[in-house]
C-alpha positions as CSV (number, residue, x, y, z in Angstrom):
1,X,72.5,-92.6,36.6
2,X,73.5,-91.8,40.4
3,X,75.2,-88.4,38.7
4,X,72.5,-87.7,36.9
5,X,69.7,-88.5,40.2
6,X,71.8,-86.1,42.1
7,X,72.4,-83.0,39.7
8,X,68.2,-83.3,39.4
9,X,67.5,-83.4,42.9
10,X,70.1,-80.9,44.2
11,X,69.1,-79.0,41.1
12,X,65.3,-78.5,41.9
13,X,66.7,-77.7,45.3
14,X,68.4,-75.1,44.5
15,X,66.3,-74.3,41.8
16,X,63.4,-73.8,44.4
17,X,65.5,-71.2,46.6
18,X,66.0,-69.2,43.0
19,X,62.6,-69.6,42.9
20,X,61.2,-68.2,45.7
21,X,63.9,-64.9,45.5
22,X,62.5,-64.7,42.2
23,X,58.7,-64.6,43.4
24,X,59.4,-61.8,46.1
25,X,60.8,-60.1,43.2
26,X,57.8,-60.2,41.4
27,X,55.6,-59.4,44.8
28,X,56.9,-56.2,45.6
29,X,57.5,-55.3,41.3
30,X,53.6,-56.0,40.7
31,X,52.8,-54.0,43.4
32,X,54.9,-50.5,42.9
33,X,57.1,-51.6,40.2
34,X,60.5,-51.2,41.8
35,X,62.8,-54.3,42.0
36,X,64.5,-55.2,45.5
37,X,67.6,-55.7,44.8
38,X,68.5,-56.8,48.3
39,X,66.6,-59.7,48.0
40,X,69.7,-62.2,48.6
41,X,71.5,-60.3,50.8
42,X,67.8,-60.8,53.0
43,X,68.0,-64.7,51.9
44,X,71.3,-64.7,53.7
45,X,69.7,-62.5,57.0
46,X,67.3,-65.4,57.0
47,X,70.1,-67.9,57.0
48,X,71.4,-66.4,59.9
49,X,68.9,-66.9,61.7
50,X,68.5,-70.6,60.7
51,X,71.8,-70.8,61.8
52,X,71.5,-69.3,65.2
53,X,68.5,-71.4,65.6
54,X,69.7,-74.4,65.3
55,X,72.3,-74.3,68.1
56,X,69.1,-72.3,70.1
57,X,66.6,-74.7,70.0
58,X,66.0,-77.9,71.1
59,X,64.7,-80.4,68.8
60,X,62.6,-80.0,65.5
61,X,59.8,-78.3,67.6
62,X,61.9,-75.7,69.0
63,X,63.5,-75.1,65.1
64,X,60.0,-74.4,64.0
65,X,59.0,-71.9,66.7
66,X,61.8,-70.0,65.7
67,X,61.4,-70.3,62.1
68,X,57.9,-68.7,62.8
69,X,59.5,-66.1,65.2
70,X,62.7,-65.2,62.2
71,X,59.9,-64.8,59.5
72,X,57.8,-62.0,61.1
73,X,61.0,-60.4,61.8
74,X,62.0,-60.1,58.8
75,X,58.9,-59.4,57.0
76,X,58.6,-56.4,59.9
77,X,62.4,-55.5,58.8
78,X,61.7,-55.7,55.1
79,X,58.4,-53.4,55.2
80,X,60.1,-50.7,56.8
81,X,63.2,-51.2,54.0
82,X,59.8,-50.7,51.8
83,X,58.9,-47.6,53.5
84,X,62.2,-46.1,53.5
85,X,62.1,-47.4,49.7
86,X,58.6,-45.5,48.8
87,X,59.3,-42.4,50.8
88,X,60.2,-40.5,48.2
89,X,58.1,-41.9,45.2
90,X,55.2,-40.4,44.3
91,X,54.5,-43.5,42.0
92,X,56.6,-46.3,41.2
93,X,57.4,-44.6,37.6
94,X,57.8,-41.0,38.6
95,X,61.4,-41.9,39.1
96,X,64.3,-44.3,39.8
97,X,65.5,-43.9,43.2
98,X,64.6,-46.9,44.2
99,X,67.4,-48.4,42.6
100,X,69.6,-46.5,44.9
101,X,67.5,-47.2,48.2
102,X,67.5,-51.2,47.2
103,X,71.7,-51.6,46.4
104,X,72.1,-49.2,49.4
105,X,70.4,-51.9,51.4
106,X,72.1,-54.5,50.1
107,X,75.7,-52.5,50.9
108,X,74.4,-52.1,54.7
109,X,73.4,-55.7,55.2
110,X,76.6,-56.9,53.5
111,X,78.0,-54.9,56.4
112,X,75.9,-56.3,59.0
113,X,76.8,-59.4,58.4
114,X,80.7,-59.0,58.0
115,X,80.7,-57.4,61.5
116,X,78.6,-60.2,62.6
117,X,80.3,-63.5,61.6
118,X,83.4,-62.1,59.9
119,X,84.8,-62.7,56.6
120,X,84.5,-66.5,56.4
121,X,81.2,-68.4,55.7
122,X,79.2,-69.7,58.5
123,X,78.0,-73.1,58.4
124,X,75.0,-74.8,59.5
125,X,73.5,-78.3,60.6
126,X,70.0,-79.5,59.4
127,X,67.6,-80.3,62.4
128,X,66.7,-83.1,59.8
129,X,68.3,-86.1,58.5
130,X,69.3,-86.9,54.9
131,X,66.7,-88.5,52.8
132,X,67.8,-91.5,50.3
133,X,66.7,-91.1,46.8
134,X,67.5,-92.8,43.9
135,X,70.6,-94.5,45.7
136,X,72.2,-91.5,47.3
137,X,71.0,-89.8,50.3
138,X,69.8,-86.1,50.0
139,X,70.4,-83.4,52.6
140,X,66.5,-82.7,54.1
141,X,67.0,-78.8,53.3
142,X,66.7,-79.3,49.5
143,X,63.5,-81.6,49.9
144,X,62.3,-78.9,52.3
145,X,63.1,-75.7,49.9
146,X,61.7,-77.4,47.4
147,X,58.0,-78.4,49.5
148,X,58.3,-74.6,50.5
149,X,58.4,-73.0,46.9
150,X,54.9,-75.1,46.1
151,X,53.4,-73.8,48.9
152,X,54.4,-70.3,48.6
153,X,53.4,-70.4,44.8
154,X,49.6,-71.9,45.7
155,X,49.5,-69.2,48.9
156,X,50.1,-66.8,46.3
157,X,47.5,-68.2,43.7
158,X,45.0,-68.0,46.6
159,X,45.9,-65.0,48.1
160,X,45.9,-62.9,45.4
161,X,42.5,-64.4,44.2
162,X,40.3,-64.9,47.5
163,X,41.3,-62.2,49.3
164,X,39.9,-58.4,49.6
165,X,44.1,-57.5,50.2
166,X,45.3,-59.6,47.7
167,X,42.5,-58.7,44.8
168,X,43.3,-54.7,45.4
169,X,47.1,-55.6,45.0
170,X,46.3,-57.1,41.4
171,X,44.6,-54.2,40.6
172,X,47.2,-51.7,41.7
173,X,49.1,-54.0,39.6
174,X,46.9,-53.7,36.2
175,X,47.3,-50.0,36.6
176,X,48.1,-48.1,39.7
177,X,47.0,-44.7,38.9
178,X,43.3,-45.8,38.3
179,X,43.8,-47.9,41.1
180,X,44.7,-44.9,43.5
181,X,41.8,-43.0,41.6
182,X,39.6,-45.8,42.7
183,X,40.5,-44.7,46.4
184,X,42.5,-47.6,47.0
185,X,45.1,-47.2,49.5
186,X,48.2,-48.0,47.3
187,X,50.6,-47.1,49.4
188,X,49.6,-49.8,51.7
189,X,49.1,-52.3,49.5
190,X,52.7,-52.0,48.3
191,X,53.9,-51.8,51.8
192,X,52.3,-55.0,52.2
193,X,54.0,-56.3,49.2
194,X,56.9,-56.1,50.9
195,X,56.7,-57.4,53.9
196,X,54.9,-60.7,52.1
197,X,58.2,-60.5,50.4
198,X,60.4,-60.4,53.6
199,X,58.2,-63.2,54.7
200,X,59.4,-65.4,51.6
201,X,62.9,-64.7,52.2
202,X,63.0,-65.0,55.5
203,X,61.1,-68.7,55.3
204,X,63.6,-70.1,52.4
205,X,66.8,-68.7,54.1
206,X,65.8,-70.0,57.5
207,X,65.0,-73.2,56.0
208,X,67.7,-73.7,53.4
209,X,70.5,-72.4,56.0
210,X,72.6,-76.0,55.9
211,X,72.8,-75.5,52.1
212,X,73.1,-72.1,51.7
213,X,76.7,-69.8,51.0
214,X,76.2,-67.6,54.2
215,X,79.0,-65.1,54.0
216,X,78.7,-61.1,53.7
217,X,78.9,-61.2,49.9
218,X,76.7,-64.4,49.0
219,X,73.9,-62.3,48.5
220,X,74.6,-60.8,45.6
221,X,75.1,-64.3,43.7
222,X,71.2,-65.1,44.9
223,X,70.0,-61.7,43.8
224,X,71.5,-62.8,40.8
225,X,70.2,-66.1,40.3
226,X,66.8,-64.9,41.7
227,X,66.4,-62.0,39.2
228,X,67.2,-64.3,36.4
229,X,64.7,-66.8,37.2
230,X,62.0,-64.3,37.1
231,X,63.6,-62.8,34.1
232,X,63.0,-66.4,32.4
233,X,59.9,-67.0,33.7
234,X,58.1,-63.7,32.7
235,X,58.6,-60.9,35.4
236,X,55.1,-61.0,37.6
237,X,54.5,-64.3,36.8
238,X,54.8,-66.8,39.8
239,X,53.9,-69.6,37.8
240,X,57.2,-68.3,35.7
241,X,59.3,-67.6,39.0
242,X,58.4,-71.6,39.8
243,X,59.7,-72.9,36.0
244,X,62.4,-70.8,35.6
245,X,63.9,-71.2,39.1
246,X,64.1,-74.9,38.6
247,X,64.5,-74.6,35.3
248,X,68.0,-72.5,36.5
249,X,68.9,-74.7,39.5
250,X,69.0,-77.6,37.2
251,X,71.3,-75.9,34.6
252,X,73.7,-74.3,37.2
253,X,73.9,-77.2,39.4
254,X,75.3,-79.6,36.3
255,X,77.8,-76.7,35.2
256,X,78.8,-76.5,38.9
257,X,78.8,-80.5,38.7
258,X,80.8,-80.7,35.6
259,X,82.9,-77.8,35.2
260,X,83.1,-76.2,38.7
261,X,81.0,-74.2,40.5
262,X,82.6,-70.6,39.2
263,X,80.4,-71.2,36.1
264,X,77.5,-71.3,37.5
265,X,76.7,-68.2,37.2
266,X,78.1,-67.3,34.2
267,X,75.8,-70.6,32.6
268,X,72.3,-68.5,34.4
269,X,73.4,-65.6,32.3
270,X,73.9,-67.5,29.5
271,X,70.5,-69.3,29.7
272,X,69.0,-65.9,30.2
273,X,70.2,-63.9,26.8
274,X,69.2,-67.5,24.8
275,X,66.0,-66.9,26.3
276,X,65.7,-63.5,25.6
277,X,66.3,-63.7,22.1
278,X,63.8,-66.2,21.3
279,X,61.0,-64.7,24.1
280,X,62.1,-61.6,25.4
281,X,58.9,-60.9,27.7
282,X,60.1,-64.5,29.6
283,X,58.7,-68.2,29.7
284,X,55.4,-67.5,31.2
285,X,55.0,-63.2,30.6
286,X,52.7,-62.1,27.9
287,X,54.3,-59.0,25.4
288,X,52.2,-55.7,26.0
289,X,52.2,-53.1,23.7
290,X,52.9,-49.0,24.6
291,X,51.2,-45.9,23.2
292,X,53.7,-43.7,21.7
């Protein structure tokens, strides 16, 4: 029972930080349709700066001013990444050299961060202390990540629903060319989408940092694990992001329990082409049809 208790908890823990990677995914893909595939190299950024943090500040109050201050950084940083991204599209569509500008990112960051801490992983200390549930105790970040993901999933729901930005962004969703017809600003809009998306990141890794792999070549596992959860869950879907990110930390953290932690991502994939075959538009994402 205490086995079980602990591969649930650190499961949805986990399963919340896959989570939110996979809802900036879907942020910045309903908005221009390109995939950030530096996403988990940024998770780690934010790590960083959790990390730093936490030998900065003094106290719990100190660790939140500079969670605030590491957020709008990197949702600054990640909006100009978006720029740079966009620069060169016409639409999201027209072309795919976004796929180039994102792993290109992701190569540069990797090399940020080896000059910055080296080749070996750098460890952090929660601000908080461990939690007891079900007869072990819990490291706080897990319970954290996992209060964060909810709240970034209803922010979402809200924002894109009550607000003039957030409504224009579902339309350039729907269908961008009528939506730049329309006189929206689109460009905009998706420039937006990704700083909210750097905003994401930036919150979970800062958070998460005691729990998190931060290393120069980490970020490609949570890219990874990210991109599969929204897979599962129905790319654009943040309600699918949620489920399929716990869904995923659940899974990998009993292969990792049982059979070591080199399967855990080979398990993801695993769970990804079962899902795939039985519902290949994901969990939560609805099949559209194509004129051809």
């Amino acid at each position: 029972m205490d086995e079980l208790a602990i591969i649930l908890v650190r499961g949805i823990g986990i399963g919340a930080i896959y989570a939110l990677i996979a809802m900036s995914f879907n942020v910045v893909h309903n908005a221009s349709g390109v995939l950030n595939f530096a996403q988990g190299n940024l998770l780690v950024v934010g790590g960083l700066f959790g990390a730093t943090a936490l030998v900065a500040s003094h106290g719990q109050w100190g660790w939140i001013v500079m969670l605030a201050i590491a957020v709008v950084v990197l949702g600054v940083a990640v909006a100009f990444q978006g720029f740079v991204t966009l620069l060169p599209l016409r639409s999201s569509v027209d072309q795919h050299s976004w796929l180039v500008t994102t792993l290109a990112a992701a190569v540069i960051i990797n090399a940020i961060i080896l000059i910055a801490i080296g080749s070996e992983p750098l460890n952090a200390r929660s601000p908080f202390a461990s939690v007891p549930m079900f007869g072990a105790r819990t490291p706080a970040p897990y319970i954290l990540t996992t209060g964060l993901a909810l709240l970034w999933w209803a922010a979402l729901h809200w924002f894109h629903r009550s607000t003039e930005i957030g409504i224009a962004m579902r339309a350039v969703a729907q269908d961008l060319e009528a939506a730049r017809a329309a006189g929206l600003p689109v460009r905009t809009l998706q420039l937006y989408a990704f700083a909210i998306s750097g905003l994401i990141t930036g919150s979970v890794g800062f958070v998460a940092a005691p729990v998190l792999s931060m290393a120069n070549d980490s970020g490609i596992g949570y890219s990874t694990h990210g991109f599969v959860a929204a897979v599962i869950g129905g790319l654009g879907s943040n309600a699918g992001a949620l489920a399929g990110g716990l869904g995923i930390g659940i899974v990998s953290m009993y292969a990792a329990f049982e059979y070591g932690g080199e399967y855990q991502t080979a398990v993801s994939l695993g769970v990804l082409v079962a899902v795939l075959m039985l519902r290949p538009e994901g969990l939560f994402g609805r099949a559209s049809g194509r004129r051809v």
